[in-house]
C-alpha positions in Angstrom: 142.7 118.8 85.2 139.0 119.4 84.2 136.7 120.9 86.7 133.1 121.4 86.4 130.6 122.3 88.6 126.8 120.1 88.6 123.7 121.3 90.4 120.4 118.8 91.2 117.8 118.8 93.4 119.1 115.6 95.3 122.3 114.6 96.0 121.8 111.2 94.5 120.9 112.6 91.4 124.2 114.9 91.1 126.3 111.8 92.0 124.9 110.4 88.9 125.8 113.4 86.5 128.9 113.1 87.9 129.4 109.6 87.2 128.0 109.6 83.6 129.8 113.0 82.8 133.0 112.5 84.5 133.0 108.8 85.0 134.0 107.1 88.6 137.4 107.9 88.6 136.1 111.6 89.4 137.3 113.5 92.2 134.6 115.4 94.3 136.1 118.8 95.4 133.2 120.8 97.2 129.7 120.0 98.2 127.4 122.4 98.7 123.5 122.3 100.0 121.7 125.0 99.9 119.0 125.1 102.1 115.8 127.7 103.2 115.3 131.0 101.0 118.7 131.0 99.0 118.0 127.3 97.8 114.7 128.4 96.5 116.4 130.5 94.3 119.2 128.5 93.4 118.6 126.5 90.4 119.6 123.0 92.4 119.5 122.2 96.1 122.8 120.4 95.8 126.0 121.9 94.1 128.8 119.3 93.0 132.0 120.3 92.4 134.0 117.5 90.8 137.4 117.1 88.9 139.1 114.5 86.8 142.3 114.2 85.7 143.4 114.1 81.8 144.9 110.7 81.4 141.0 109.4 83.4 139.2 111.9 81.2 140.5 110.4 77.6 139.9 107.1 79.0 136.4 107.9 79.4 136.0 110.0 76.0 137.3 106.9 74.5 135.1 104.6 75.9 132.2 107.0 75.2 133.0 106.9 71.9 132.9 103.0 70.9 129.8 102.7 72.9 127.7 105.6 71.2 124.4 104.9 72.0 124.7 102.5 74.4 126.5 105.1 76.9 123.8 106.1 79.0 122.9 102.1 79.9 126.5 101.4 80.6 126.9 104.0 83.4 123.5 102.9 85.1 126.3 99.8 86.3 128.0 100.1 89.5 131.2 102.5 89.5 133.5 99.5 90.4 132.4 97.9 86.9 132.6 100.8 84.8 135.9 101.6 86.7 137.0 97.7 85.3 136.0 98.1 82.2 137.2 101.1 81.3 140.7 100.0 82.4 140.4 96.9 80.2 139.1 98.9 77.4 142.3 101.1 77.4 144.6 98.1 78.3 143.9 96.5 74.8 143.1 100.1 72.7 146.4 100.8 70.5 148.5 103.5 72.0 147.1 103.5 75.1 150.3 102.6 76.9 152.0 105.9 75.5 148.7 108.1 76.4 149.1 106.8 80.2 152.9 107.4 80.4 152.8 111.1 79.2 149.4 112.4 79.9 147.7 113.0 83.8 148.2 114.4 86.8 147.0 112.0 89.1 146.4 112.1 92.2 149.6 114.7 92.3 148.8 118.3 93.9 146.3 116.8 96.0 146.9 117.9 100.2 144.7 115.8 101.8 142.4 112.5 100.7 139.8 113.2 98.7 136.6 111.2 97.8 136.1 110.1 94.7 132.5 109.2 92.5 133.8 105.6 93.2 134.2 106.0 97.1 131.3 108.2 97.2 128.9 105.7 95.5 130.2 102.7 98.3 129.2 105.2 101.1 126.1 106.3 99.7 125.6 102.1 98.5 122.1 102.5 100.4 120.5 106.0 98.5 122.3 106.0 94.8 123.5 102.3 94.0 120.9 100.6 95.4 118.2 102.2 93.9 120.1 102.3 90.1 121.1 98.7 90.7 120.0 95.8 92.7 121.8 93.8 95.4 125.3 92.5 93.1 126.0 88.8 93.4 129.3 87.1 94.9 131.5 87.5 91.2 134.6 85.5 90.5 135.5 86.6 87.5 134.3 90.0 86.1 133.7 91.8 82.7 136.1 93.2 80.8 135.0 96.8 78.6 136.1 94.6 75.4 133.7 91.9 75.7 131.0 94.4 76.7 131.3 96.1 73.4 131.6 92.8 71.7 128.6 91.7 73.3 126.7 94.8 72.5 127.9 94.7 68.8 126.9 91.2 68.3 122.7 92.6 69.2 123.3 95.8 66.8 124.4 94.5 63.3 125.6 90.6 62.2 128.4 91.9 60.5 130.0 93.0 63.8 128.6 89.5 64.8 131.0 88.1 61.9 133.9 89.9 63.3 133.7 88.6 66.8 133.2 84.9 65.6 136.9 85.6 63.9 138.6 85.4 67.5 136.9 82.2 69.3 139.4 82.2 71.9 138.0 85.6 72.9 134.3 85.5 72.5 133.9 81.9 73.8 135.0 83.0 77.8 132.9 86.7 76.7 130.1 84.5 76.6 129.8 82.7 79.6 131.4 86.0 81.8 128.0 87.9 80.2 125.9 85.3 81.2 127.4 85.3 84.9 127.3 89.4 85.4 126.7 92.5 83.5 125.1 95.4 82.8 122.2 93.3 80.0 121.9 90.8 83.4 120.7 93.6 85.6 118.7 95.3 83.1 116.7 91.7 82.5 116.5 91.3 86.5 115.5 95.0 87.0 112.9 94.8 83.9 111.5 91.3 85.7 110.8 93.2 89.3 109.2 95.8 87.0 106.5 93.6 84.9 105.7 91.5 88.2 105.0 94.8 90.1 103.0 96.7 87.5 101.3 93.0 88.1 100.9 93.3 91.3 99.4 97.2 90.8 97.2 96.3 88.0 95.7 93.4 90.6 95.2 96.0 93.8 93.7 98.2 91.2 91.0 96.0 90.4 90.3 94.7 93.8 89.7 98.5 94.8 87.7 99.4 92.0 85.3 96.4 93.2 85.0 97.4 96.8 84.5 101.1 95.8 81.5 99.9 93.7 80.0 97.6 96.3 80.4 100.5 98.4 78.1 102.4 96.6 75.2 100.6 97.6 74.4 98.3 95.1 75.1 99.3 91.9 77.0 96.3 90.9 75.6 93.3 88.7 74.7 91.2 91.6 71.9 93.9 92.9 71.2 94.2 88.8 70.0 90.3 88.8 68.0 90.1 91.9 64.8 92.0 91.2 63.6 92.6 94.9 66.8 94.1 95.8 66.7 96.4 92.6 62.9 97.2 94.0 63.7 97.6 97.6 66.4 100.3 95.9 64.0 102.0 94.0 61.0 102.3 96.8 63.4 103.5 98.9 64.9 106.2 96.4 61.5 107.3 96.1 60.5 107.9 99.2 63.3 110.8 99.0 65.6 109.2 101.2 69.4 110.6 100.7 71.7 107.8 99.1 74.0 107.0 102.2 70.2 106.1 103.8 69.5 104.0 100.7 73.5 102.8 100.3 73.3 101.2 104.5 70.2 99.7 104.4 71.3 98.2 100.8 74.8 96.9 102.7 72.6 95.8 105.8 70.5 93.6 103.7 73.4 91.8 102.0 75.2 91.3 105.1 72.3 89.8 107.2 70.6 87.9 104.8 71.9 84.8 102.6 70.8 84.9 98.8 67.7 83.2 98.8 66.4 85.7 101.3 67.7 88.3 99.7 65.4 87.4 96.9 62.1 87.5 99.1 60.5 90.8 98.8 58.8 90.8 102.6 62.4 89.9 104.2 63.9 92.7 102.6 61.3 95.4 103.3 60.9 94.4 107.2 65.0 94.7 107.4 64.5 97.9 105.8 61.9 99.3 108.5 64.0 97.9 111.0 67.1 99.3 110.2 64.8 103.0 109.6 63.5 102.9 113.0 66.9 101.7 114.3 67.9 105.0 112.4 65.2 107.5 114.3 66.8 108.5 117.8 63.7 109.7 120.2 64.3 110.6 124.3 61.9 112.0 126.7 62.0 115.7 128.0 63.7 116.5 130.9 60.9 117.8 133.1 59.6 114.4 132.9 62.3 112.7 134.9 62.3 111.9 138.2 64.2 115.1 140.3 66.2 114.0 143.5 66.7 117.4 144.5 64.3 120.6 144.3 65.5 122.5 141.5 63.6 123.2 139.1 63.4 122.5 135.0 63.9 125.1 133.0 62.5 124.1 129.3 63.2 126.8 126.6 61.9 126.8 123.0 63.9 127.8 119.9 62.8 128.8 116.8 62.6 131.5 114.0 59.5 132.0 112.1 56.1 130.3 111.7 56.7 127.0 113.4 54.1 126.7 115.4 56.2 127.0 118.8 53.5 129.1 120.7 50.8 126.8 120.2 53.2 123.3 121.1 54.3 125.9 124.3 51.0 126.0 125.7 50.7 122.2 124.8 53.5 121.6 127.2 52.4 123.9 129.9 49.2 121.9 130.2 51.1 118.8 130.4 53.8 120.0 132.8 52.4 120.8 136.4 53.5 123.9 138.6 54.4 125.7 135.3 55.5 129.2 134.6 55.7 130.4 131.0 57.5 133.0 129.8 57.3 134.5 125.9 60.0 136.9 124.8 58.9 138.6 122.1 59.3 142.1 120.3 57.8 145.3 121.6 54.2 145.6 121.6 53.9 142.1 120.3 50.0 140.9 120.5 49.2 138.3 123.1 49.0 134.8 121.7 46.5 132.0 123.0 44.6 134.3 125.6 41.6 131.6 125.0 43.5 128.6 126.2 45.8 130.5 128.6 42.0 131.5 130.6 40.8 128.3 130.3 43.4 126.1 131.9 44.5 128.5 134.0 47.5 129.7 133.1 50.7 131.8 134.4 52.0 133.5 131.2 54.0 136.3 131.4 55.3 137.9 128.2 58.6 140.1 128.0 60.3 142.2 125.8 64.1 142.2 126.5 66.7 139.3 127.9 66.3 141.1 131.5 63.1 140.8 131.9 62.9 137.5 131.1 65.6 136.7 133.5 63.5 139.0 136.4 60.9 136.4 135.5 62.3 133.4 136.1 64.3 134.0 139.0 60.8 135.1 140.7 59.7 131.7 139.4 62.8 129.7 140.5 62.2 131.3 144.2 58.5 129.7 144.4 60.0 126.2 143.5 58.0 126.4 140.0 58.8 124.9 136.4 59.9 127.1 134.2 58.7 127.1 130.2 60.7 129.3 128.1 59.2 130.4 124.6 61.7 132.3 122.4 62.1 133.7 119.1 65.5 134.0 118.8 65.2 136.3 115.9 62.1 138.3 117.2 65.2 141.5 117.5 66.6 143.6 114.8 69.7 142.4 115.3 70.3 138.2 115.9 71.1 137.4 119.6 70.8 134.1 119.8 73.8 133.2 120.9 73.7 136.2 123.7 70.4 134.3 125.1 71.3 131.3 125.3 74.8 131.3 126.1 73.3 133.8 129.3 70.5 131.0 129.8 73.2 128.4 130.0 75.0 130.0 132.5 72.3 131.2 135.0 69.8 127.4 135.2 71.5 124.4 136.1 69.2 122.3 134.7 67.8 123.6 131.2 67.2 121.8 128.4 66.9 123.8 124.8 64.5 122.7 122.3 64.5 123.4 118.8 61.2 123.5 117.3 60.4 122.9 113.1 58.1 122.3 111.3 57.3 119.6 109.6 55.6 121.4 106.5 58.9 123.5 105.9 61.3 122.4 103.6 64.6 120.2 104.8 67.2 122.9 103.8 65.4 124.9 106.0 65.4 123.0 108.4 68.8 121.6 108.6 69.5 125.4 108.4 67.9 125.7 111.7 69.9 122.7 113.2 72.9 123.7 111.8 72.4 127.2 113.7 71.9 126.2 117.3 73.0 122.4 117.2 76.0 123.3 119.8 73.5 124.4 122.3 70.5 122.4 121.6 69.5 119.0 123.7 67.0 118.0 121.4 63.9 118.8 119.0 60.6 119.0 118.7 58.5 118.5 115.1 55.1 120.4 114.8 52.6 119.9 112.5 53.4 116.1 111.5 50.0 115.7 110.6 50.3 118.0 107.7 53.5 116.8 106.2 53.6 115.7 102.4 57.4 114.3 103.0 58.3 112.7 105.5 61.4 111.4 103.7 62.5 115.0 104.4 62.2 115.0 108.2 63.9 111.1 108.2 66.6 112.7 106.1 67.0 116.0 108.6 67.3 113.9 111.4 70.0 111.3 110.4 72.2 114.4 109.5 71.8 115.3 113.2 71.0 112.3 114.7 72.6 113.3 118.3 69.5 115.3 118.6 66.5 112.9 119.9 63.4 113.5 119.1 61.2 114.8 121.9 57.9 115.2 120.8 55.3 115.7 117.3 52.6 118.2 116.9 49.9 116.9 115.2 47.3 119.4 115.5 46.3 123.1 116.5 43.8 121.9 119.5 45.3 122.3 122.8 46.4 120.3 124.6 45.0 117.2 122.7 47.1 117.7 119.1 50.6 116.3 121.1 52.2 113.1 121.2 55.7 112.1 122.7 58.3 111.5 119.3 58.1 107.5 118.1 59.6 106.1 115.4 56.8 104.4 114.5 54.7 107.6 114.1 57.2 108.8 111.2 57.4 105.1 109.6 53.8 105.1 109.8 53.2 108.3 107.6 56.2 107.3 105.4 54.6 103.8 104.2 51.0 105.1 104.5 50.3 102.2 107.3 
């Protein structure tokens, strides 16, 4: 008997070394799976150990040795047609009848039923022979090894073709049994489902790559021919708006409008300031809302450097009535606005440390007063922002965190700054809007955090006169010059 042991990642693939080593008549012996840390350093997953007898392994070398190269296409059949045609082969091979009387065990010395590559491939039918084969048909009359290899012979040379037209009462009936089942049969169905699929593939491809590039926001050739769209693009572009700005209004306009108004310039542009100021999220402050109860507003201001917050605080303060501000800056820190804090009559305390600012508003809270809180969050060595406001959070029940920027800074710097504190912040406020050379910029900042309304714009140093509450309008307005 000849053993041998076969390792593969799957057990599907080491059922089919078996079969095309051994052949079906194999007899599986052990199967091993290894799994966790000792299969990742085995060099297969799934061990095999099969057997075969002599008399089944010298029908098999036999048959390996008249097909040649065609071996490795014959075993992708099922097992019960090799099985077949292997018995056929040896049935009409000279001296095969002597070979099967003396030679092989059997299934002699065997204790107890074993499985073998034939059984195994009818249990696993689902995993190993329906993926190497498809579905087989109802057969009533089945393939014999001998008109296989005739069959085969007659495609390789046409002097083998010769010799098979010698026996017509053979080949004839070898004809019409290929034509009915057999391994070329499969390979022509198989090689069909193939080329319609790689069809099928090549046509999803396509379609993908042409909703991709519509997605892109008009870059296709249907933009390319309509010269207001291919304007609209490029005012837009340079105005500095990002691309996924540019990219919705683009899809916006070709969903809306048909093609003949997609060709009139004045159509497209008011869609596009439309869909901008759709774009531009603006609220009013919270002190300004009508308060069922008596507690007070607590309004804080965040920012970092040169933006212009103490000059929009005292802005606010004029506006808000009942006010308290409170400045927290760093020790000995010169008093800002002393002008404008005389002349409107003012109640400005400044404070060096989270305490006393927390002293100060409590006082505040207990005369029923509105409380405006004007920090630099960075004024410290050390950065604790998140100290102050996650302690401001906690002690006011209503407050409402600001951010202020400033218009003339740069957007990375500013989307820095919303990036920072956008967890605690309720919205922002933009100073200095009447000096800003980009407004792009600010449109651009404030679609990448467009849950942040807009409050209010500085536009001006003169207090209180240089405020106005946030409008979309005002931005669109400085954008397109109007």
């Amino acid at each position: 008997m000849y053993v041998k042991k076969f390792e593969a990642e799957t057990l599907d693939e080491a059922l089919r070394s078996v079969k095309g080593e051994l052949g079906p008549d194999a007899i599986i012996l052990k199967t091993i799976t290894n799994k966790g840390l000792k299969g990742a350093f085995k060099k297969g997953r799934v061990e095999i150990t099969a057997a075969i007898s002599e008399e089944s392994y010298s029908k098999k070398s036999n048959v390996d040795r008249a097909l040649g190269d065609q071996k490795e296409n014959f075993y992708q059949a099922p097992s019960s047609s090799i099985n077949h045609m292997i018995n056929e082969y040896n049935e009409h091979t000279p001296g095969a009848a002597s070979a099967k009387s003396t030679g092989g065990y059997g299934n002699m010395g065997l204790n107890k039923v074993v499985n073998t590559v034939s059984k195994a491939s009818h249990k696993f039918k689902s995993s190993l022979d329906d993926f190497l084969t498809t579905e087989e048909e109802p057969q009533t009359q089945s393939m014999s090894m001998q008109d296989y290899l005739d069959e085969e012979e007659e495609e390789v040379t046409p002097k083998r073709r010769v010799e098979a037209q010698q026996a017509p009462e053979r080949v004839a009936p070898t004809e019409v049994r290929v034509e009915e089942s057999g391994p070329n049969e499969y390979e022509r169905r198989l090689k069909a489902q193939l080329d319609s699929q790689k069809k099928q593939i090549e046509i999803l491809e396509q379609k993908l790559f042409e909703l991709s590039k519509n997605s892109l926001g008009g870059n296709g050739a249907k933009d390319d021919e309509n010269p207001a769209m291919v304007e609209l693009k490029e005012s837009l572009r340079t105005l500095d708006l990002n691309e996924s700005i540019v990219g919705r209004i683009l899809k916006k306009a070709r969903f809306e409008l048909g093609e003949s108004e997609q060709r009139d310039e004045d159509q497209l542009f008011d869609l596009a300031l439309r869909e901008l100021a759709s774009m531009i999220n603006t609220e009013l402050p919270l002190f300004s809302s009508t308060q069922d109860d008596d507690v007070p507003v607590v309004t804080a201001l965040i920012s970092e450097a040169s933006s212009g917050q103490t000059s929009m605080a005292m802005k606010l303060a004029v506006l808000m009535d009942d006010v308290k501000v409170i400045r927290l800056r760093p020790d000995r820190a010169p008093v800002e606005n002393e002008f404008a804090q005389k002349v409107f009559n003012l109640d400005i305390s400044n404070v060096e440390t989270l305490s006393h600012l927390m002293s100060e508003a409590r006082k505040a809270i207990e005369d029923k007063k509105q409380i405006l809180l004007d920090v630099k969050v960075n004024a410290g060595k050390e950065d604790e922002s998140k100290k102050i406001l996650d302690t401001l959070k906690r002690s006011f029940k209503k407050l409402e965190v600001l951010a202020n920027i400033s218009a003339i800074h740069s957007e990375l710097y500013n989307r820095k700054i919303l990036s920072k504190y956008k967890e605690k912040l309720n919205g922002v406020i933009i100073s200095n809007v009447d000096q800003c050379l980009n407004y792009g910029a600010l449109v651009n900042t404030h679609y990448k955090y467009n849950n942040l309304p807009l409050k209010f714009f500085g536009t001006g140093p003169t207090v209180p006169d240089d405020i106005e509450g946030a409008t979309a309008e005002r931005i669109l307005a400085g954008m397109f010059n109007l």
